[in-house]
C-alpha positions as CSV (number, residue, x, y, z in Angstrom):
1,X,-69.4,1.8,-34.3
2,X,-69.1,-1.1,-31.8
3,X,-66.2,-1.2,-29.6
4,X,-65.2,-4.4,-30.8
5,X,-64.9,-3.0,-34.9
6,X,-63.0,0.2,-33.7
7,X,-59.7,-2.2,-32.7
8,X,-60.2,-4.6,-35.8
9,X,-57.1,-4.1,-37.5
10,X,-54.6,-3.6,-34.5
11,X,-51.5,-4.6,-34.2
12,X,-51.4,-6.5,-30.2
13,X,-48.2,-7.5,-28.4
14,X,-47.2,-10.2,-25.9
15,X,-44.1,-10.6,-24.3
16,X,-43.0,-13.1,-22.2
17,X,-39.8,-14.4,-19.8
18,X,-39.7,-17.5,-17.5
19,X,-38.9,-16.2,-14.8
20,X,-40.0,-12.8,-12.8
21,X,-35.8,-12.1,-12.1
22,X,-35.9,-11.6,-16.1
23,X,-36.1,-8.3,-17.8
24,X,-39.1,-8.0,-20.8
25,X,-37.5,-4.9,-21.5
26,X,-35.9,-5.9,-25.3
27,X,-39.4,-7.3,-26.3
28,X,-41.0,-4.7,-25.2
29,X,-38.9,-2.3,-27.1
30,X,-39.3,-4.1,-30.4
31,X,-43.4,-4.3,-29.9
32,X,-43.2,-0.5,-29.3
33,X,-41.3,-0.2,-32.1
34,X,-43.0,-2.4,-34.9
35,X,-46.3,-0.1,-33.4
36,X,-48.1,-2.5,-30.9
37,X,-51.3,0.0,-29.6
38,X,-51.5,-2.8,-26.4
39,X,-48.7,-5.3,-25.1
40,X,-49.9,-7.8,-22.7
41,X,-47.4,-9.8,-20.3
42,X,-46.7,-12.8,-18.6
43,X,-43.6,-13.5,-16.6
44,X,-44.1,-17.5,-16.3
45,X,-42.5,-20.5,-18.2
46,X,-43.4,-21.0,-21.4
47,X,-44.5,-24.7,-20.5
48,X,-47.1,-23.3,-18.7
49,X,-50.1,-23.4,-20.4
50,X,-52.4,-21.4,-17.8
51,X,-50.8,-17.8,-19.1
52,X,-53.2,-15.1,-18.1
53,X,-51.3,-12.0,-20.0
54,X,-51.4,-14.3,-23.4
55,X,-55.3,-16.0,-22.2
56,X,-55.9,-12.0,-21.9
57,X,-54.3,-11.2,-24.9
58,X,-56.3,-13.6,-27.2
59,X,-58.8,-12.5,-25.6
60,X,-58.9,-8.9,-26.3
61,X,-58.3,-9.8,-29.8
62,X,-60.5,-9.3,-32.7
63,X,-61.1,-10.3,-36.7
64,X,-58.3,-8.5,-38.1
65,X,-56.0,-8.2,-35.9
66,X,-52.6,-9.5,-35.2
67,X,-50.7,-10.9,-32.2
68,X,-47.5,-9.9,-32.9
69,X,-44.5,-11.6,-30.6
70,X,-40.6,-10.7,-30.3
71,X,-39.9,-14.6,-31.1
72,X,-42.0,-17.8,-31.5
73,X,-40.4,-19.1,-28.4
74,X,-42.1,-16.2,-25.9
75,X,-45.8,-18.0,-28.0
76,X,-44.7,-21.8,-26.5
77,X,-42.3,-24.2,-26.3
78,X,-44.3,-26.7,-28.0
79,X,-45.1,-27.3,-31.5
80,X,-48.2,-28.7,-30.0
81,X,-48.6,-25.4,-27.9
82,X,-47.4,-23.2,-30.5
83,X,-50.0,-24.4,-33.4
84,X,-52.9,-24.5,-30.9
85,X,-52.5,-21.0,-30.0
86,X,-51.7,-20.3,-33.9
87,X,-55.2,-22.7,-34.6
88,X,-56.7,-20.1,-32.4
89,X,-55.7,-17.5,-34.0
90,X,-56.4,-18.2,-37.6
91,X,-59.6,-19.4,-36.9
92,X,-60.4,-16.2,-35.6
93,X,-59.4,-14.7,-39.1
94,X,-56.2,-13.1,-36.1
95,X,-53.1,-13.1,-38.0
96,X,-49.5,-13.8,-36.5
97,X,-46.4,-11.5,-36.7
98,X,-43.0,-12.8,-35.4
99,X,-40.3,-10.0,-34.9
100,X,-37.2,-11.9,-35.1
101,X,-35.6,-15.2,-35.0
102,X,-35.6,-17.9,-38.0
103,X,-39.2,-17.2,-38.2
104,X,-39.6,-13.6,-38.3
105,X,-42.4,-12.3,-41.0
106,X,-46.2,-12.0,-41.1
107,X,-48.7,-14.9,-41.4
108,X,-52.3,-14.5,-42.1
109,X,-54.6,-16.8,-41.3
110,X,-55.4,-18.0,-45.0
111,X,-53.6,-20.0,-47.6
112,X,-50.1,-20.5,-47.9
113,X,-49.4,-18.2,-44.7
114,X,-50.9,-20.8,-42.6
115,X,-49.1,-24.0,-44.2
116,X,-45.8,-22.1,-44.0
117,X,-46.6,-21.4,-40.2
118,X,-47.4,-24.3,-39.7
119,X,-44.1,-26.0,-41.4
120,X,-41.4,-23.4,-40.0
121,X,-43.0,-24.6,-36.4
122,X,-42.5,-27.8,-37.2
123,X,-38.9,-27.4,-38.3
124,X,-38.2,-24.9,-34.9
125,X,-39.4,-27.7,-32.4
126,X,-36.8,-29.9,-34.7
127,X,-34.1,-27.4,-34.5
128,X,-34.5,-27.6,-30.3
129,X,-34.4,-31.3,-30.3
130,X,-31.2,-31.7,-32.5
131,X,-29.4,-28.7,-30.1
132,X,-30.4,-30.9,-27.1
133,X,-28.7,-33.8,-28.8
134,X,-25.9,-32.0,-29.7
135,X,-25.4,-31.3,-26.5
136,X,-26.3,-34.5,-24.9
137,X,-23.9,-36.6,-27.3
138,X,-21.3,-33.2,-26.2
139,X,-21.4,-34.2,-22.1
140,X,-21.6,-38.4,-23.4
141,X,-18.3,-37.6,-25.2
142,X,-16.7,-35.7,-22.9
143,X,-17.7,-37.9,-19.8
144,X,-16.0,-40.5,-22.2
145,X,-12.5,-38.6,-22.5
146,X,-12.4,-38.6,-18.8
147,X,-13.6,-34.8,-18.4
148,X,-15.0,-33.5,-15.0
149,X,-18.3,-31.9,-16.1
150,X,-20.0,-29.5,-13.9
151,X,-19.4,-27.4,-11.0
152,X,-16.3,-27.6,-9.2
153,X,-16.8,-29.6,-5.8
154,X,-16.1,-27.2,-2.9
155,X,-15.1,-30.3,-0.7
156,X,-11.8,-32.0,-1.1
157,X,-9.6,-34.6,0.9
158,X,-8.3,-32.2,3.4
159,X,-12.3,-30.7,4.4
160,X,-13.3,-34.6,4.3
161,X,-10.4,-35.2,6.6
162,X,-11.6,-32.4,9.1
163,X,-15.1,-33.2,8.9
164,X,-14.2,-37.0,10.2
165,X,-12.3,-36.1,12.9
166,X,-15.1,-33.7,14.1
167,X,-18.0,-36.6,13.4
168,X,-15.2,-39.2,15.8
169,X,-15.4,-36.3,18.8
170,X,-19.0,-36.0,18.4
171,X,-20.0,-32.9,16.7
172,X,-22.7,-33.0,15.1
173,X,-23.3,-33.1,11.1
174,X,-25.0,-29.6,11.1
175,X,-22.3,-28.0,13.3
176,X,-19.5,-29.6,10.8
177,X,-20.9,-28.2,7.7
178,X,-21.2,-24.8,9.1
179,X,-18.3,-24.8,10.5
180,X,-16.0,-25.8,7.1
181,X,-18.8,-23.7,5.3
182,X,-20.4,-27.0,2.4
183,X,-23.8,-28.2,3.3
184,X,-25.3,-31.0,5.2
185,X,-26.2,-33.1,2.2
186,X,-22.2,-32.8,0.5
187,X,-20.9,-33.4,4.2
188,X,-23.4,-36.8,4.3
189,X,-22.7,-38.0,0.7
190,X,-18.9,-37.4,1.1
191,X,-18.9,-39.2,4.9
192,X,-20.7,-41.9,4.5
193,X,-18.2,-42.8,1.2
């Protein structure tokens, strides 16, 4: 028996965060736990197409297998990225099993499984456009009502009052900011109002 025919059948996982400060740790809990025998990782965006855990992943992979991931998001952010990869997969005869999330179950790579994949990805990539909406027409409306959005400026009229009579002895801007503790670029945008 080949090497290749001993892992048909496996069940492989790939996790994924966006940045190396976050912790995989959940994900790879629920791979271990749903029985993953090999967990690849990549701690990149999801945007990033050039993924070498997931390239290394698929590539590993075999007829009869599945890619199982802890949500469809840690697969891509696109529809367009997401059904590539899923493409891939099913024409591979590679099946697909999502953890958790909206999406969670098993797809195979034939019949119905495929169209449903295909559809609920479709539907996700809607969901994420609506909540940026949401929250676009959220900041419109409150922007409208008068309401401060953002962080808290750290410079008011008293630090712009210090930082002019400073600039009118001749410090200089770099000495100012230090010295009332707000950068060079706040001190410039707030004296040259």
């Amino acid at each position: 028996m080949t090497t290749k025919q001993s892992r048909t059948g496996h069940l492989i996982g790939y996790k994924r965060v966006s940045t190396k400060a976050q912790d995989a740790q959940l994900q790879a809990d629920a791979l271990s736990e749903a029985g993953c025998s090999k967990v690849f990782e990549d701690k990149l965006s999801g945007k990033n197409t050039e993924r070498p855990g997931l390239l290394a992943a698929l590539e590993y992979m075999r007829e009869g297998d599945t890619l199982c991931v802890w949500k469809l998001d840690r697969l891509g952010r696109s529809t367009k990225d997401v059904l590539t990869i899923a493409e891939e997969l099913h024409g591979r005869g590679i099946a697909l099993r999502i953890l958790t999330g909206t999406l969670a179950g098993s797809y195979s790579p034939k019949g119905e499984g495929k169209f449903f994949f295909t559809m609920m990805v479709a539907f996700a990539e809607l969901e994420r456009d609506m909540i940026v909406e949401r929250t676009r027409a959220g900041l419109e409306a409150a922007k409208a009502q008068g309401r401060t959005l953002g962080r808290p400026s750290v410079v008011n009229e008293d630090v712009i009052a210090a930082a002019k009579a400073r600039k009118a002895k001749g410090e200089s801007v770099t000495a100012i900011a230090k010295a009332l503790g707000v950068s060079r670029a706040t001190l410039y945008r707030h004296l040259t109002d």
